[in-house]
DRENTORNU-533976 format. One record per residue (C-alpha): x negated, y negated, z. Coordinates in steps of 0.2 Angstrom, whole numbers, padded with zeros to 4 digits, always signed. Example, Ala and Ser with C-alpha at 12.3 -4.5 7.8 and 13.67 -1.06 7.14 Angstrom:
% residues 2
-0062+0022+0039-0068+0005+0036
This chain:
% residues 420
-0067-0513+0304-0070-0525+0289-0087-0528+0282-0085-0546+0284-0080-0544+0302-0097-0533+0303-0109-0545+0296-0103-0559+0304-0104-0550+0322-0123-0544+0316-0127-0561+0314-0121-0565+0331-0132-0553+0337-0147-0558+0328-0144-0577+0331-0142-0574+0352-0160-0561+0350-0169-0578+0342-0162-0590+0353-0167-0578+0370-0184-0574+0361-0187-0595+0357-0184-0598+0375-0194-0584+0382-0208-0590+0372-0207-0609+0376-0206-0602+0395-0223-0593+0394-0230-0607+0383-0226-0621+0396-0233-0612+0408-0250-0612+0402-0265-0600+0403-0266-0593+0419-0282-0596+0429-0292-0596+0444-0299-0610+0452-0311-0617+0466-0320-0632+0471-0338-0638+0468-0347-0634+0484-0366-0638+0490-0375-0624+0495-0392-0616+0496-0397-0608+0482-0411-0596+0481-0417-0587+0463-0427-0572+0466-0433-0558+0454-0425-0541+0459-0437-0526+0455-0439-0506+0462-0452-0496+0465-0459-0485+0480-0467-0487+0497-0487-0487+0500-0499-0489+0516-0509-0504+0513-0523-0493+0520-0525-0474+0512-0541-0464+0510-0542-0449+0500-0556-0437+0509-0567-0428+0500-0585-0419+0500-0601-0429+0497-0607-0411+0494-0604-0394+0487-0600-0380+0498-0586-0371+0507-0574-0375+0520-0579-0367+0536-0564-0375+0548-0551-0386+0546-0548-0396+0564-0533-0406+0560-0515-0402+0551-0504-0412+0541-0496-0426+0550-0508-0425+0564-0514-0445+0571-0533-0446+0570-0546-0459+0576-0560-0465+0565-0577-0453+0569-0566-0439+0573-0572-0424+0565-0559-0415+0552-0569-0402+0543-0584-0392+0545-0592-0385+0530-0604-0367+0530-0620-0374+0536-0630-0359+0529-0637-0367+0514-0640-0383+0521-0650-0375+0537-0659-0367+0527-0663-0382+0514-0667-0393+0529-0682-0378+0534-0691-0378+0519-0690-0397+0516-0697-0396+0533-0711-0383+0529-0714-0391+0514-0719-0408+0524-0729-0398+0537-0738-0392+0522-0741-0408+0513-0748-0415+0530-0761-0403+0528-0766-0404+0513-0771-0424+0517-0779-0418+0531-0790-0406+0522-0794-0418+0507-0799-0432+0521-0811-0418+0529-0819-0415+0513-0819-0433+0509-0827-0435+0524-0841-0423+0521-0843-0429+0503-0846-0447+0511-0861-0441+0520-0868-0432+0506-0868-0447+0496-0875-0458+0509-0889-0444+0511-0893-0443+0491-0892-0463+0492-0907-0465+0506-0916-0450+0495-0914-0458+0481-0921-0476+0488-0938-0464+0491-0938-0457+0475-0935-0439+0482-0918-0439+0471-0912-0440+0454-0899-0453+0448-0889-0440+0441-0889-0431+0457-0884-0449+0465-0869-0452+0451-0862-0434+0453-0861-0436+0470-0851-0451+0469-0838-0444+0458-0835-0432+0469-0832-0444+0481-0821-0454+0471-0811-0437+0463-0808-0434+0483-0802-0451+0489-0790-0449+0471-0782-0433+0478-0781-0439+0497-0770-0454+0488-0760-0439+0479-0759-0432+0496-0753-0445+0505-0739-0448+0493-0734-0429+0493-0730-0431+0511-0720-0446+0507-0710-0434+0495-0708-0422+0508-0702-0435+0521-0691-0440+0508-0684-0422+0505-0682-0419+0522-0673-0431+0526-0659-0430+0511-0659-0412+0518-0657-0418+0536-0642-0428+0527-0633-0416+0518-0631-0406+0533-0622-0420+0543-0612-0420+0528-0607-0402+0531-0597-0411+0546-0584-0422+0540-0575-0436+0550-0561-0448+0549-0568-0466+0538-0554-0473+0546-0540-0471+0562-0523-0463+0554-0510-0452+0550-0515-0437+0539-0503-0437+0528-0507-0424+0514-0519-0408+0517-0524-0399+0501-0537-0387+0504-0538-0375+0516-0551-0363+0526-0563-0351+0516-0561-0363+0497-0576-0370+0489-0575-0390+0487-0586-0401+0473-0592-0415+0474-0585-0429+0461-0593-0434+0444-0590-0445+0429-0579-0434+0422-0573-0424+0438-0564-0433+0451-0570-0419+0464-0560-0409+0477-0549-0419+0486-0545-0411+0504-0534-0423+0513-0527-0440+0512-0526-0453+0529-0516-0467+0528-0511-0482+0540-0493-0479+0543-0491-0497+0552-0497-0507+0538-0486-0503+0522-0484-0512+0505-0469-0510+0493-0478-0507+0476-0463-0514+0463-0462-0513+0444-0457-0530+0437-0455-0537+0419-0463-0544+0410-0452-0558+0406-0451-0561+0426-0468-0558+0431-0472-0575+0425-0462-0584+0439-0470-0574+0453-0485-0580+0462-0496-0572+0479-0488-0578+0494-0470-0578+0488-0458-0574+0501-0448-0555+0498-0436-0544+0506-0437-0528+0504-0422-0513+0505-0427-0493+0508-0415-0482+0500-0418-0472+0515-0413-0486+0529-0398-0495+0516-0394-0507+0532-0409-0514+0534-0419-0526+0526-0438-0529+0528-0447-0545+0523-0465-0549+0518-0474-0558+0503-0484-0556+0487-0501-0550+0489-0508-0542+0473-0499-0546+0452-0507-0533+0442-0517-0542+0424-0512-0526+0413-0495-0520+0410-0489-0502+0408-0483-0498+0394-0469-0485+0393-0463-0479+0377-0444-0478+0375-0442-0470+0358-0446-0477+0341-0457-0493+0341-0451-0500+0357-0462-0500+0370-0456-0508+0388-0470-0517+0399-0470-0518+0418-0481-0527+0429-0486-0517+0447-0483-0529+0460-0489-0527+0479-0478-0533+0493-0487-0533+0511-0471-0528+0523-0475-0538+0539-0461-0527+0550-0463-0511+0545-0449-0499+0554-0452-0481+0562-0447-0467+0551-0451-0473+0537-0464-0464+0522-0476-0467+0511-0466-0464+0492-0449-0470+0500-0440-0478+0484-0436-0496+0487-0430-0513+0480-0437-0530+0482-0429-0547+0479-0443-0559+0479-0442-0576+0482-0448-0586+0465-0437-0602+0470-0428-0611+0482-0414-0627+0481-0406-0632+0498-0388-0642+0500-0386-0644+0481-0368-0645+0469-0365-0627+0466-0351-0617+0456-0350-0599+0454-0359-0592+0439-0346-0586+0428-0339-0603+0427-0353-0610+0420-0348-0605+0399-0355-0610+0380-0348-0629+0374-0334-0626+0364-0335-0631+0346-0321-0642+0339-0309-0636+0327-0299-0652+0325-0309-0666+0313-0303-0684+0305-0289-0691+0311-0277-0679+0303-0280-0666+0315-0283-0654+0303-0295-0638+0303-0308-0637+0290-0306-0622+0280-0319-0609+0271-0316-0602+0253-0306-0587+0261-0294-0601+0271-0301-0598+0284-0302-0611+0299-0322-0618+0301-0329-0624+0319-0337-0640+0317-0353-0648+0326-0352-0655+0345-0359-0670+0348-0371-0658+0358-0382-0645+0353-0378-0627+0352-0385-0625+0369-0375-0635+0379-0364-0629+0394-0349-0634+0402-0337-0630+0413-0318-0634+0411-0312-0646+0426-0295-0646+0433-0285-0662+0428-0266-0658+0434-0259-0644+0423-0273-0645+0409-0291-0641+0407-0303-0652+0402-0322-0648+0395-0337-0656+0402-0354-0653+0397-0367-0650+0412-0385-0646+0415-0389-0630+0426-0401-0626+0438-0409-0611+0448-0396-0596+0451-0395-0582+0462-0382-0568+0459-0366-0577+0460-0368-0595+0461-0377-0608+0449-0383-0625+0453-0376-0641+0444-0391-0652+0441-0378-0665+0431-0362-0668+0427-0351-0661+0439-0348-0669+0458-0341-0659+0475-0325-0655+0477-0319-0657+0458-0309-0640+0456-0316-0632+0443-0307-0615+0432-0318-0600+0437-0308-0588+0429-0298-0574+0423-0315-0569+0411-0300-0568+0397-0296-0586+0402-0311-0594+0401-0317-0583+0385-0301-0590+0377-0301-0608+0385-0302-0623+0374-0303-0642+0378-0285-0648+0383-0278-0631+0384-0261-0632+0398-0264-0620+0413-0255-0614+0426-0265-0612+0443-0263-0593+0452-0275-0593+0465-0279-0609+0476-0285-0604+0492-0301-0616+0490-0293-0628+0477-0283-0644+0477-0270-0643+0468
């Protein structure tokens, strides 16, 4: 074959590849960007601040000893329901028996020892009253009469002394008395024993400033629980007592509990993520008003609580709602600004950088409008301004509406709750 006949059929070639790639490109550019679109709906929207934590009885008493001493029996095992007064442990009364029998001696013994300064109070008495008439008949001495009477002042000073030591002793005995009814502990409240951590024959403490004490067993209230959450700080502001919450256990995923805000901890834990950043939560309490059987205290769950609340309003789903574009084109010219580098430059909206829009559905083409948002809940957003029902709306592909631009030609591929 010639080389002329070769070139020519080459250019054939490449002239019928431009002409099927022109029109291949003018087909996909007259259909547009492809998106999905649906109508502006009222609906009810409610914003809520979703936070995790774990189940707690709203009532739980941690039992202790008001006294040092061994356990002598343990009357009731973990998980066992008790009433309030009903007797859980008995402590070795040895020590105490025998504390309560001297305090008692020692009272017997103070009661006789007033008795005996009252006799001789008695008897010094007399004698002064004796040395007094002898002394109006000059058959005594003054010194005899002033001796006399200190003696009986020195003995109405003890029987004062004596008095109060029985006082002392009534008081011993009776702390005595005390700490032997504390060797018999019972139930402050009615419950479910739900932790047991001692066990017969170990010593307990009592509790000090720097020593929390032996702690024997816990009772909680089973049918009054609480969810205790960890919530932001940047959401901890919108919550208030009395806010309305549902409230999801892990352990029952099908079932969803309700109650409301009783308790926003003031104080934040801090939590210490590596480095300088720190994270701080707020401890929220949530009364559960229909607690379900089965379930425990330490149960992890989740709570959405209620911080607000728009009925019937203009709605659209939340990714639709994006930035305002920026202009490229400026002047009448239609041409881009550029920087040094050539580059094109965005230009100012009329708005500020804040604004939001959505891109509304005019035939084949999508148009920008500016709008002012509302509460949300996860998937849909309330239009305050700007948008009216049933306008369709694009609400996506995310590449579409990341890459959308005022004017921009479309092409429609899911409809089912649009107008076309």
């Amino acid at each position: 074959m010639k080389k002329g006949a070769l070139i020519f059929i080459i250019l054939l070639v490449l002239v019928f590849l431009a002409l099927v790639a022109g029109k291949i490109i003018k087909t996909r550019m007259s259909s547009g960007t492809e998106v999905l679109v649906e109508k502006a709906q009222k609906r009810d929207i409610v914003e809520s601040v979703k936070a995790f934590g774990r189940l707690s009885p709203e009532v739980e008493v941690e039992i202790s000893s008001e006294i040092i001493g061994k356990i002598g029996e343990i009357l009731v095992e973990e998980g066992d329901t008790v009433e309030k007064s009903d007797t859980l442990i008995k402590l070795d009364k040895t020590r105490y028996l025998a504390g309560l029998s001297s305090a008692q001696a020692n009272l017997r013994s103070a009661r006789s020892q007033v008795e005996q300064v009252k006799a001789n109070l008695k008897q010094a008495e007399e004698n002064l009253n004796n040395i007094e008439t002898m002394y109006s008949k000059d058959l005594s001495s003054k010194n005899n009469l002033m001796a006399m009477q200190t003696e009986v002042d020195v003995l109405q000073s003890q029987l004062s002394s004596a008095r109060d030591g029985v006082e002392r002793a009534k008081a011993v005995l009776e702390e005595a008395r005390d700490d032997l009814r504390r060797t018999t502990i019972v139930a402050p409240v009615s419950g479910v024993v739900i932790d047991l951590n001692a066990e017969a024959g170990e010593n307990v403490i009592t509790g000090t400033m720097n020593n929390i004490g032996s702690r024997i067993m816990t009772i909680a209230q089973l049918n009054t629980m609480e969810a205790v959450v960890e919530v932001d700080e940047a959401d901890v502001v919108s919550l208030e007592k009395g806010q309305f919450a549902t409230v999801e256990i892990d352990a029952f995923p099908d079932t969803l509990l309700t109650g409301e805000v009783i308790k926003i901890a003031n104080t934040a834990n801090l939590q210490q993520i590596g480095g300088q950043e720190t994270i701080a939560n707020f401890e929220v309490k949530i009364a559960i008003s229909n607690p379900l059987t089965g379930i425990r205290p330490g149960m992890s769950c989740s709570a959405d609580i209620q911080v607000s609340k728009a009925d019937s309003v203009v709605s659209v789903p939340i990714q639709a709602v994006v930035a305002a574009r920026k202009e490229l084109k400026v002047g009448n010219d239609k041409k881009a600004k550029k920087d040094v580098w050539g580059r094109e430059m965005e230009t100012e909206t009329p708005g500020r950088d804040s604004d939001l829009a959505v891109f509304i559905v005019d035939g084949n083409t999508a148009n920008q409008r500016i709008v002012k948002t509302g509460i949300s809940d996860d998937r849909y957003i309330e239009i305050t301004d700007g948008l009216e029902v049933d306008e369709n709306i694009v609400i996506g592909r995310y590449q579409a509406l990341r890459d959308l631009q005022d004017g921009d030609e479309i092409k429609i591929i899911d409809s089912h709750r649009s107008s076309r």
